[in-house]
C-alpha positions in Angstrom: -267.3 8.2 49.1 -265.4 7.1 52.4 -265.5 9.8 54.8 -263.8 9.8 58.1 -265.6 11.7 60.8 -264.0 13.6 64.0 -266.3 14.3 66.6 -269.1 12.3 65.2 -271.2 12.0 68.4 -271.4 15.3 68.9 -274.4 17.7 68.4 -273.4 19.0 65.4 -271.3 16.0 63.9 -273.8 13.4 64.6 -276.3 15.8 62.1 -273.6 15.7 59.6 -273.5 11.6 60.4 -277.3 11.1 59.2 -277.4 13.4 56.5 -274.3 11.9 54.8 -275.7 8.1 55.7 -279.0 9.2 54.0 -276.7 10.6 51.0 -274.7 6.4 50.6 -271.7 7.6 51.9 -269.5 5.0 53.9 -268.7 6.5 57.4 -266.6 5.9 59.9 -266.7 7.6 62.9 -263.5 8.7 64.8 -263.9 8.4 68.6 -262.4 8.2 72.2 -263.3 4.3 73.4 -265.1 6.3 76.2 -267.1 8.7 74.1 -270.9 8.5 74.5 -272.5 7.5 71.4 -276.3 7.6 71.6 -276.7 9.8 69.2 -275.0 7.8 66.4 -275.4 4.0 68.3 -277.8 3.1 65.8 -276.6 4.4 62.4 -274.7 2.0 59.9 -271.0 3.3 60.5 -267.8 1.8 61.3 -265.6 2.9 63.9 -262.1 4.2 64.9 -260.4 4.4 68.2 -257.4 6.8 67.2 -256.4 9.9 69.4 -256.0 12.6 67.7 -252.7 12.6 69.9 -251.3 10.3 67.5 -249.9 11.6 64.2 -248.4 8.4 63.3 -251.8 5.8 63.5 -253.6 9.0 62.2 -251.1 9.0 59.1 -251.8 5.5 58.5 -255.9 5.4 59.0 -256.0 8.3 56.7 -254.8 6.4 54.1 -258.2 4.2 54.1 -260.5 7.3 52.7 -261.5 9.7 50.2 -262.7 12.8 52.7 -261.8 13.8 56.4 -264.6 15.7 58.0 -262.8 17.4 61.4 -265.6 18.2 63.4 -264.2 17.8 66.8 -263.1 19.9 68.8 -263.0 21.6 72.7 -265.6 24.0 73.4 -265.4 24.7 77.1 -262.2 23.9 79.3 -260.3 25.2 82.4 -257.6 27.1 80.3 -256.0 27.8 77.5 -254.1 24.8 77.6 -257.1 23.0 77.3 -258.0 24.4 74.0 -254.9 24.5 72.6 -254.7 20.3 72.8 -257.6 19.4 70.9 -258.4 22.7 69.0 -254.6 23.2 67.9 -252.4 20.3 68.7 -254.9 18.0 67.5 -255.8 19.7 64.5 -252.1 19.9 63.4 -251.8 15.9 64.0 -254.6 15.4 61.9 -253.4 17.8 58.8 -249.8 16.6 59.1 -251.4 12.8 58.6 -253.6 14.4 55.7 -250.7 15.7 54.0 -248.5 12.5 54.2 -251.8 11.3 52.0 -252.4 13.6 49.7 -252.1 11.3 46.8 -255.6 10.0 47.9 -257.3 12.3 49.6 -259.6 14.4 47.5 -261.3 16.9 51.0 -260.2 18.1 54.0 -263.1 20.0 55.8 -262.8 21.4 59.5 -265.9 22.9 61.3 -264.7 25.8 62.5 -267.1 28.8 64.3 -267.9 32.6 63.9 -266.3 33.0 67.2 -262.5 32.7 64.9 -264.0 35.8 63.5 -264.3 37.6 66.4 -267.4 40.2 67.0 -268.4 42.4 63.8 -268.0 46.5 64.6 -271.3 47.6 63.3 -274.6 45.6 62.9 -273.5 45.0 58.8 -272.4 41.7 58.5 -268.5 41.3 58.4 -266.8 40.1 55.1 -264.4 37.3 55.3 -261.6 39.8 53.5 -262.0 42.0 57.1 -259.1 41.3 59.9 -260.3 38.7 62.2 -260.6 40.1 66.2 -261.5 36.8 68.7 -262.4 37.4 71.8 -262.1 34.4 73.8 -259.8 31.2 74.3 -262.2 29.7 71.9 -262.2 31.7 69.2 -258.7 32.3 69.3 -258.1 28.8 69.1 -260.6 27.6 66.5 -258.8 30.5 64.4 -255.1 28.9 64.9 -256.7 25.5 64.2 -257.8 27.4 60.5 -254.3 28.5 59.8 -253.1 24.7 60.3 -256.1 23.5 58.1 -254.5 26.3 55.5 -251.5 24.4 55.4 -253.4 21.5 53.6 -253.3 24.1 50.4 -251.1 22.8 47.4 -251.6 19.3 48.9 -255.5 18.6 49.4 -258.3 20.6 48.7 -259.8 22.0 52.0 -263.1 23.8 52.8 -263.7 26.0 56.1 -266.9 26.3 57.7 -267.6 29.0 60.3 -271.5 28.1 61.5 -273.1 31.1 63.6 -274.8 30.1 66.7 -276.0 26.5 66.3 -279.4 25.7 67.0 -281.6 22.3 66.9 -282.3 19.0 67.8 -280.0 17.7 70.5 -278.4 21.4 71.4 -278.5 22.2 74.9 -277.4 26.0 74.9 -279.5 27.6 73.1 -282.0 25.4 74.4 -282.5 27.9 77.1 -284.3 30.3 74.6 -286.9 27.4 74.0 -287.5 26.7 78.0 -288.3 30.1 78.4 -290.5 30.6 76.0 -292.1 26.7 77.0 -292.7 28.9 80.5 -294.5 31.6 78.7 -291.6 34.1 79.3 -289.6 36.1 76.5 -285.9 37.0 77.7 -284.3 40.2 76.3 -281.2 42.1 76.7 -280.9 46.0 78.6 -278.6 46.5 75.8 -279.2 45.6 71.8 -277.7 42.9 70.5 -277.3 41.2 67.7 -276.3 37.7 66.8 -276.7 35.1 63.7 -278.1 31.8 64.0 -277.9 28.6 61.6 -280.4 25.4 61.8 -278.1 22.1 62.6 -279.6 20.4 60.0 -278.2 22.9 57.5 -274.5 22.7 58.3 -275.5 19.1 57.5 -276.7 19.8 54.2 -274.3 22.2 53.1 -271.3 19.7 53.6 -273.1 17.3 51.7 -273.2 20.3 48.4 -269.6 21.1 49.0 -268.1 17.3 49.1 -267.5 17.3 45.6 -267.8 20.8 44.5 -264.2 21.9 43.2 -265.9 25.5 43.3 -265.4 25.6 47.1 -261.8 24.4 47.1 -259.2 26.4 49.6 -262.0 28.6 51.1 -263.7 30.2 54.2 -267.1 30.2 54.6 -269.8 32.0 56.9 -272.5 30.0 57.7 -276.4 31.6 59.2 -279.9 31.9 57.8 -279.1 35.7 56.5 -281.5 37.2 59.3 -279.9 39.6 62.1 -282.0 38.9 65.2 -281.8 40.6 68.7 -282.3 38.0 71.6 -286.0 39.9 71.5 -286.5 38.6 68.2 -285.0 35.3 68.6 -287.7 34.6 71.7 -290.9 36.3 69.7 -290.2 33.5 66.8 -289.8 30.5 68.6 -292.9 31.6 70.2 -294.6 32.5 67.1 -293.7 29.6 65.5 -295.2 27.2 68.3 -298.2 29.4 68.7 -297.1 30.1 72.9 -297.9 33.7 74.3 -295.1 35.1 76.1 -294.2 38.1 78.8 -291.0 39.5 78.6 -288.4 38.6 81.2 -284.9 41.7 81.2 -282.1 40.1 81.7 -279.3 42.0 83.0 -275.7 41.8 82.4 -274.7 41.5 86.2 -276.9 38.5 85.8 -274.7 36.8 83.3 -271.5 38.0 84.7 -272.7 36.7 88.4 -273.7 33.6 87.0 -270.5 33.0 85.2 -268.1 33.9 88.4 -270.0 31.2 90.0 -269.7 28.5 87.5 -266.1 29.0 87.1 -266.1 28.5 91.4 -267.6 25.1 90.4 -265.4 24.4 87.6 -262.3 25.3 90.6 -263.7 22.8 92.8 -264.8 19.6 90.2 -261.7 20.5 87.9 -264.5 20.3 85.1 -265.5 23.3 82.6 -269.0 24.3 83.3 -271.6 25.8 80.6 -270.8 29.3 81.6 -267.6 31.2 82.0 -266.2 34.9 81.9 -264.7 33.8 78.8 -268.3 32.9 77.6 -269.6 36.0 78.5 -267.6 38.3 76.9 -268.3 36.2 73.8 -272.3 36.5 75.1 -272.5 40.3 75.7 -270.5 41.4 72.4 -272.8 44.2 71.0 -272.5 42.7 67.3 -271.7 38.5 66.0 -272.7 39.2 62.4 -270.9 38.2 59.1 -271.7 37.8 55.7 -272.8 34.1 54.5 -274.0 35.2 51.2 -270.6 33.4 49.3 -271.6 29.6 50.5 -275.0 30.3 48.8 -273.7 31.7 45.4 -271.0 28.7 45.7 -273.1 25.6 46.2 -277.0 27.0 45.8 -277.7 25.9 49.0 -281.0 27.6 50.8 -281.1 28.0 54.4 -284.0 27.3 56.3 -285.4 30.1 58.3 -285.7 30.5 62.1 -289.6 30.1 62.1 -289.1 26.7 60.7 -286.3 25.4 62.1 -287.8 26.3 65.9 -290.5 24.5 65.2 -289.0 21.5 64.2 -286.7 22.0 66.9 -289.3 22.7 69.6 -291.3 19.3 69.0 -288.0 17.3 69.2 -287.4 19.0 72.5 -291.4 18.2 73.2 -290.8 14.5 72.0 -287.9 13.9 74.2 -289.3 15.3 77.1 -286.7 18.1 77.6 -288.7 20.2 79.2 
């Protein structure tokens, strides 16, 4: 099939890249002329330099494949404004063009993110028919981006992805869980909480199941291993899966929330968004980010690997590339 990629060179798009290369797809990558492509400079893809600004060239590009794969999209800015032009704005663009072809197009997929969801009320995972509650820029943006994709309905066949907390090769935020436990420490929270995760390389493979699988046409979907973890247990399995002994290291929320007000001082000063914000950690300290990603499973028979194996494989590609 010819599938055009958004936000290929990304962490989690330039996953979706290989697996799709290693599946004969023809890709072609959709890209900013001064994007940094080193994770996808060596794969056999063509590329496009077409803002997503641009409804117009986007119309006519989209005329050239079978799939659109949106995968980009702002995770940190300076305000809302921010969000809303790539999240929003340049979701819409790229619906509107997919629409105007819908003689040809056969898939419209868009990455979204739990965060759309907004932070489950008890530790059972939240349903997909439950009222969605965001509590960040983000997530309320990622969610407006999913009512646009909705418009596709009627015209092409759309699938929605909302992965859990990413983790893998190339990811540099939860990364931090893995350079703590490299230094022998184990970070946990005063407070309980619980979160999801998902293995990069999963997302990967579950695109490639739903590409032609009419069963997940028009739907949402969830996306984690199944497991519940506390940050506790997140730390004790990355360190049990690489065989390091650990001491546990409290982190407070006055840590986070310190840390945060001075980032966004930085991001004042360089006009740049930094890796933590207030926003961020209201998302962080939410008691409960769990939701039910049983329905991807029973639609496409895909298996998820679990954390044990995916922070190992994750660990010794952070080993190999000298992150630490």
């Amino acid at each position: 099939m010819r599938i055009l990629i958004t936000g290929a060179n990304g962490f989690v798009g330039s996953h979706i890249t290989e697996q799709l290369i290693s599946d004969k797809h023809e890709i072609t990558a959709l890209i900013r002329k001064s994007s940094n492509i080193k994770y996808i400079k060596d794969c056999n893809i063509n590329y496009e330099y077409v803002s997503l600004d641009d409804e117009e060239k986007l119309t006519k590009l989209l005329a050239k494949f079978d799939v659109v794969l949106h995968c980009a999209g702002v995770v940190r800015a300076l305000n809302w404004e921010g969000y809303e032009k790539t999240n929003i704005i340049g979701t819409r663009n790229i619906v509107n063009a997919a629409i105007k072809n819908k003689s040809t197009l056969k898939k419209f997929i868009y990455i979204s993110s739990q965060a759309a969801m907004g932070p489950s009320t008890t530790e059972t995972p939240k349903l997909l028919t439950e009222k969605e509650s965001p509590v960040s820029f983000y997530g309320k943006s990622k969610l407006l981006a999913e009512q646009e994709v909705k418009k596709l309905e009627g015209n092409v066949p759309y699938t929605i992805l909302r992965p859990a907390s990413v983790y893998g090769p190339r990811d540099k935020d939860i990364f931090i869980f893995f350079n703590l436990v490299k230094h022998h420490l184990k970070p946990q929270t005063y407070a309980k909480r619980f979160i999801q995760l998902v293995f990069v390389k999963d997302i990967a493979g579950v695109i490639s199941k739903i590409l032609e699988n009419e069963n997940t046409n028009n739907k949402t979907y969830y996306l984690s291993d199944g497991s519940i973890y506390t940050w506790k247990s997140v730390a004790e399995t990355i360190a049990k899966a690489n065989n390091i002994k650990t001491i546990p290291v409290m982190l407070f929320d006055f840590i986070f929330k310190t840390t945060a007000a001075l980032y966004e001082v930085v991001a004042k000063f360089t006009k740049k968004p930094q890796v933590l914000s207030r926003e961020k950690i209201v998302e962080m300290l939410q008691t409960y980010w769990t939701a039910d990603s049983s329905a991807i499973t029973k639609d496409t028979g895909f298996e998820f690997k679990k954390l044990e194996i995916g922070a190992k494989i994750t660990y010794n590609w952070y080993v190999e590339n000298k992150y630490f």
